[in-house]
C-alpha positions in Angstrom: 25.1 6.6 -11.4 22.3 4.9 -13.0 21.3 5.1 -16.4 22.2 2.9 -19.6 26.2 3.0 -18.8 25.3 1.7 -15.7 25.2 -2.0 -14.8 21.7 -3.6 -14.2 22.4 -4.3 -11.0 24.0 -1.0 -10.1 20.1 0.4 -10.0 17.3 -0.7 -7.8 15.0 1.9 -9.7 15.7 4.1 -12.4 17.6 7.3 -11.6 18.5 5.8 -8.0 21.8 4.4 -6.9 21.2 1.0 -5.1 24.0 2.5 -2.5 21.6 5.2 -1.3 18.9 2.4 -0.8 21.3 0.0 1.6 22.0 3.7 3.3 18.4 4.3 4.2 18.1 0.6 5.5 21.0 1.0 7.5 19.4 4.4 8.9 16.1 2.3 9.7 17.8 -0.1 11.8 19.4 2.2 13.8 16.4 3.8 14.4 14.4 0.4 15.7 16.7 -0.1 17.7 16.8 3.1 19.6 12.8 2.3 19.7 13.3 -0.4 21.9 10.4 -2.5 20.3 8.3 -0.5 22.0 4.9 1.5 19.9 6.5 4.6 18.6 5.0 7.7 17.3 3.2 7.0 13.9 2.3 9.6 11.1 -0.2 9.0 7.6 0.0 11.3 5.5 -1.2 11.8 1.6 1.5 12.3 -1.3 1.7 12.5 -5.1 2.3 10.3 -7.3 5.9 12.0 -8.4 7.3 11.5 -4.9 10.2 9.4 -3.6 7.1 7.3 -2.1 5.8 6.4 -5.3 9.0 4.2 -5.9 9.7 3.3 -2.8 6.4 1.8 -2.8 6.6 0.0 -6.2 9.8 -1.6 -5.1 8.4 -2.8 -2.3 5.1 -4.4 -4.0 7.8 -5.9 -6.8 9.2 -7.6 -3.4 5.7 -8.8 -2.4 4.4 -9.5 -6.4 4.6 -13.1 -7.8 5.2 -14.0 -11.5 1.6 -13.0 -11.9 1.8 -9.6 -10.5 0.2 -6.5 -12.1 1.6 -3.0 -12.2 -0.8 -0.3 -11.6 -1.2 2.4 -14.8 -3.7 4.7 -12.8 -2.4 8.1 -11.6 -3.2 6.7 -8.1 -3.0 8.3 -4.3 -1.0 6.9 -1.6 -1.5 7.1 2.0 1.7 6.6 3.9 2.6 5.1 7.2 5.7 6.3 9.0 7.5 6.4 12.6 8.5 9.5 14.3 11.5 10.5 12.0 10.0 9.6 9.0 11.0 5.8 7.9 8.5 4.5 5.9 6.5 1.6 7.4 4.0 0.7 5.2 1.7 2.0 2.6 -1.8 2.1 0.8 -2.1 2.7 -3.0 -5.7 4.0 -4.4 -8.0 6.0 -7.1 -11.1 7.6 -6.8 -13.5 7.8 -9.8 -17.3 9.0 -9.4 -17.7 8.6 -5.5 -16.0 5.2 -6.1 -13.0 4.2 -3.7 -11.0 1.1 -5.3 -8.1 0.4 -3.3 -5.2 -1.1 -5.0 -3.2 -2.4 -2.3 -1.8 -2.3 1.2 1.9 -3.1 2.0 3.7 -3.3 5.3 7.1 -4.2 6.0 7.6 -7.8 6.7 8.9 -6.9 10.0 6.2 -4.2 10.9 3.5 -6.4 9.9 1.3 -7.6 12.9 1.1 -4.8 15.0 -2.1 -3.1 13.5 -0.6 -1.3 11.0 -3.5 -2.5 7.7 -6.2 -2.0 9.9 -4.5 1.7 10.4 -4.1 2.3 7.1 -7.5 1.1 6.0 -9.2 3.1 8.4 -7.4 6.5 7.1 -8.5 5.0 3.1 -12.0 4.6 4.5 -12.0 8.3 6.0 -10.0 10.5 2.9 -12.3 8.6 0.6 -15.5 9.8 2.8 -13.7 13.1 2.8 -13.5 13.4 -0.8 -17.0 12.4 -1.5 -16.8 8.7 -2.2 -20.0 6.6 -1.0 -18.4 3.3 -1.6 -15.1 1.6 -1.6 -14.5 -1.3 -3.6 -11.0 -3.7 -3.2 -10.5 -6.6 -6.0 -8.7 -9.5 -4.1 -7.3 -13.4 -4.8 -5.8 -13.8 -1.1 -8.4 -15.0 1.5 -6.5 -13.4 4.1 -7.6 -10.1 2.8 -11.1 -11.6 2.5 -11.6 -12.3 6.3 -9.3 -8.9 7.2 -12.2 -6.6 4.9 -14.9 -9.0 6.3 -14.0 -8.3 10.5 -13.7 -4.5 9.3 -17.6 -4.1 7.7 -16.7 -5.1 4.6 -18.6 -7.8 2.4 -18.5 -9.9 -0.8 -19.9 -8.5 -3.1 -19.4 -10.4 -6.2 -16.8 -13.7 -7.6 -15.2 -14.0 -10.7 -13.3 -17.2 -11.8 -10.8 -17.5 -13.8 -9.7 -13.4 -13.6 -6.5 -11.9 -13.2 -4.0 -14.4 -13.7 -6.7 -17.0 -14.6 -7.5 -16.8 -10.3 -10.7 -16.5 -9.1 -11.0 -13.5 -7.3 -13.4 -11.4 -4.9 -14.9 -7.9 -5.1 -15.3 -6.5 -1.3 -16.9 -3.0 -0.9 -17.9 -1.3 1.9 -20.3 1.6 2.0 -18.8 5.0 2.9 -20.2 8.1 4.6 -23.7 8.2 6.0 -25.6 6.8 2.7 -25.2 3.5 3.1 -25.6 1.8 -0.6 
């Protein structure tokens, strides 16, 4: 069990045994195999913040995070991306705040990556932010890979800032939303 008898490595995140977390990865392998490789069916769906999601998702930005990462202090949405029985593929982490859309981040599994799976999960951001009456989304970034991803998908530049986060210099895209463009 974790908790302070427990040793630190006994705990992958508080209140969860690291056993029941080499478990599910065992379960997901199974289940890619029986796949085949091939495109399976796909679900995206919204979840709270309190949710097994929530730290399944932090552990998994930890994972991608340098020594310079940031956690996130908002009370944020996340849009999930899972197969047919529920594994979770990837994910996308975001607020709203006065018909503005700032998106966080977007993680997918190192082996999931390059099969679409962002450009899914951005588009679903784009639409529940629309939905909920944001008229522009807005994503803070240091990686130029995210840069030309946002650019191909209608989003631009906005504004650079040197020496930010981390002392990086970093890019504000955004993207109007909806049928107001700003």
């Amino acid at each position: 069990m974790c908790g302070a008898a427990a040793a630190p490595d006994d705990c992958l995140y508080s209140g969860t045994p690291k056993v029941a977390l080499v478990l599910r990865m065992e379960m997901r392998e199974v289940s890619l195999q029986k796949a085949g490789g091939g495109m399976s069916e796909l679900t995206i769906r919204e979840m709270e913040q309190d949710g097994d999601f929530a730290a399944w998702y932090s552990e998994l930005l930890e994972l991608e995070q340098d020594t310079g990462g940031m956690s996130g202090a908002l009370d944020e949405r996340y849009l999930i991306l899972s197969n047919e029985i529920g594994d979770w593929i990837g994910g996308l982490r975001y607020w709203l705040r006065g018909g503005v859309a700032h998106l966080v981040d977007v993680v997918v599994l190192p082996q999931e990556r390059h099969q679409g799976h962002a450009h899914r999960l951005l588009a679903a951001f784009e639409r529940r932010a629309s939905e909920s009456g944001a008229h522009l989304a807005e994503f803070w970034t240091d990686d130029t890979r995210s840069e030309g991803l946002l650019a191909a998908l209608g989003w631009r530049k906005a504004f650079v800032r040197d020496n930010y986060v981390a002392h990086r210099t970093w890019a504000l895209m955004e993207k109007p939303l909806g049928s107001d463009p700003v």
